[in-house]
N, C-alpha and C positions, 0 to 999 in steps of 0.2 A: 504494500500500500504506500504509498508517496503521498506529498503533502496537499494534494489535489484533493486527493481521495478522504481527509479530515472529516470526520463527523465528534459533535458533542460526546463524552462517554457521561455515563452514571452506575458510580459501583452498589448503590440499593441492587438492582436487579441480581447481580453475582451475591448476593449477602443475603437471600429471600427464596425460601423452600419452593420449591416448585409442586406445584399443583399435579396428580396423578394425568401421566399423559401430555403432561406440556413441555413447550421444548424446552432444551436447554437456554439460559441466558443469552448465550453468543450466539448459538442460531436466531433466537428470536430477535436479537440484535441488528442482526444480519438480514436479518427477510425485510424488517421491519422497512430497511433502506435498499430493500432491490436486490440482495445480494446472496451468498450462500454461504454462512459458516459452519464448520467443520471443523473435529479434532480426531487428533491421532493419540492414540494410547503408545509413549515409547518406553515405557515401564513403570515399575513401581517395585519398591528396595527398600531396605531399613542402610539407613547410612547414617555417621556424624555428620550432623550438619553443620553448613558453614554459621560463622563466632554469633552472626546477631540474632537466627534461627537458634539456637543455643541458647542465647540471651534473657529470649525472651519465651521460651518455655521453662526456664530454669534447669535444664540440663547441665549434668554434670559434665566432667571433661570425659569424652571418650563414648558418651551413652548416645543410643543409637535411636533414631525417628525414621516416621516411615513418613517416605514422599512418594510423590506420583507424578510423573514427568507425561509435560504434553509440547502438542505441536500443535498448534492451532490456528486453522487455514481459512482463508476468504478465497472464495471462489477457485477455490483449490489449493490456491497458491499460497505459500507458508508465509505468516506475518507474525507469528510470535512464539515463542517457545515458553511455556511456566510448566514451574514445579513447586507443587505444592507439600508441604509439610505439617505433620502432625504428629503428639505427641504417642510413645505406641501404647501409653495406656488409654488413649480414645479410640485409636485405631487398630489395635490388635485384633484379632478375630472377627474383623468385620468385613462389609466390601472395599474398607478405602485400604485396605491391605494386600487386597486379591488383584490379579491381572484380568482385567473387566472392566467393563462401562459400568457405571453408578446410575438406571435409572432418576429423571432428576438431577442428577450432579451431585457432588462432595455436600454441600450445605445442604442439600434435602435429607439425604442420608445423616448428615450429624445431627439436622432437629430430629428427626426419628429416634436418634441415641440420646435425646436430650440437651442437644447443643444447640442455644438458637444465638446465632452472632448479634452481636453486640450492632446499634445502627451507625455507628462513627467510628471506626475502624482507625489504626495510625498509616498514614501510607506515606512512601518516601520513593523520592523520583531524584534519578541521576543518569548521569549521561556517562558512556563508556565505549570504549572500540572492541567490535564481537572478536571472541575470543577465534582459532579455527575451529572449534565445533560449533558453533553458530554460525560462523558464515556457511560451511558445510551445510548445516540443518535446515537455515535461511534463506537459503541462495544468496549470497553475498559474496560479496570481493574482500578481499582480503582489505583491511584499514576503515572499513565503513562502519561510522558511529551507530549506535543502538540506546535506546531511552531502556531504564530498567526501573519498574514500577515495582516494589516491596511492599505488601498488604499484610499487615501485625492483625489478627482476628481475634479479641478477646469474646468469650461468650457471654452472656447477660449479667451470669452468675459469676461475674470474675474471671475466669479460667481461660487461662490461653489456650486456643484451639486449633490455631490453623496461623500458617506464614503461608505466600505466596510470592515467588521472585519470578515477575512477568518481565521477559527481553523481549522487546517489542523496534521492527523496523518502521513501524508508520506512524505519525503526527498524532497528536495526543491531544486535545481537548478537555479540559474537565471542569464539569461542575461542582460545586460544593452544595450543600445541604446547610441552612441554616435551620437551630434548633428554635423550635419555638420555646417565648419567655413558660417557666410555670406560673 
């Protein structure tokens, strides 16, 4: 996607169980503006995560989270790569541990386990040159900048639940959500 191709994002929809039967976020996303989104399942692992994933589940040094790695396509064509992380005491024995689609997605299935995300999430954006496995993944040139969107997911109830490190090639738009006063 190029900067042509810009549309507004809004992370509620990614944050919001889906209803039985309805599409995923990023399809719905995708249709909504004429288009076709798509992900690819490129695995799912128990690894140490990288220091701020760590951070921010309060992981020890060396203890292991299970992520689930995607590719995730517009009209085929690959515009982002995320991997999502969880702690493995939410995600042990469940589907976000298995090599599978998540009817719904990762957040429908966490409210089901009790997880409902928090609606103000920490998110942290920076700019970086893909590494070669991105460019690989992304079809990219070697030296070409990539925006990297970090999604910190606490759940209602306190509890860190989920990181998300979105490498994304295309223009970024975002809104914020103001809270209204109580």
């Amino acid at each position: 996607m190029t900067s042509d191709d810009a549309w507004v994002g809004d992370a509620q929809p990614y944050l919001s169980p889906r209803a039985a039967g309805e599409r995923d976020a990023w399809s719905a996303e995708a249709a909504a503006r004429g288009r076709r989104g798509s992900q690819r399942l490129l695995g799912v692992e128990e690894v140490v995560p990288p220091a701020p994933v760590q951070t921010f589940f309060g992981s020890g040094p060396g203890e292991k989270v299970v992520v689930r790695r995607r590719l995730i396509l517009l009209d085929d064509r690959p515009v982002e790569l995320a991997d999502s992380y969880y702690p493995k005491g939410i995600a042990h024995g469940t589907g976000l541990s298995e090599r599978g689609k998540i009817p719904g997605g990762a957040v429908t299935l966490l409210a089901q386990l009790g997880f409902i995300p928090e609606g103000d999430p920490l998110e942290d954006v920076a700019a970086a040159t893909a590494t070669d496995v991105q460019c690989d993944a992304l079809e990219l040139q070697a030296g070409t900048p990539v925006l990297v969107l970090t999604r910190f997911t606490m759940s209602t109830s306190g509890e860190p639940m989920e990181v998300s490190i979105m490498t994304m090639t295309r223009h970024l738009q975002y809104r914020q959500q103001r809270k209204q006063a109580s």
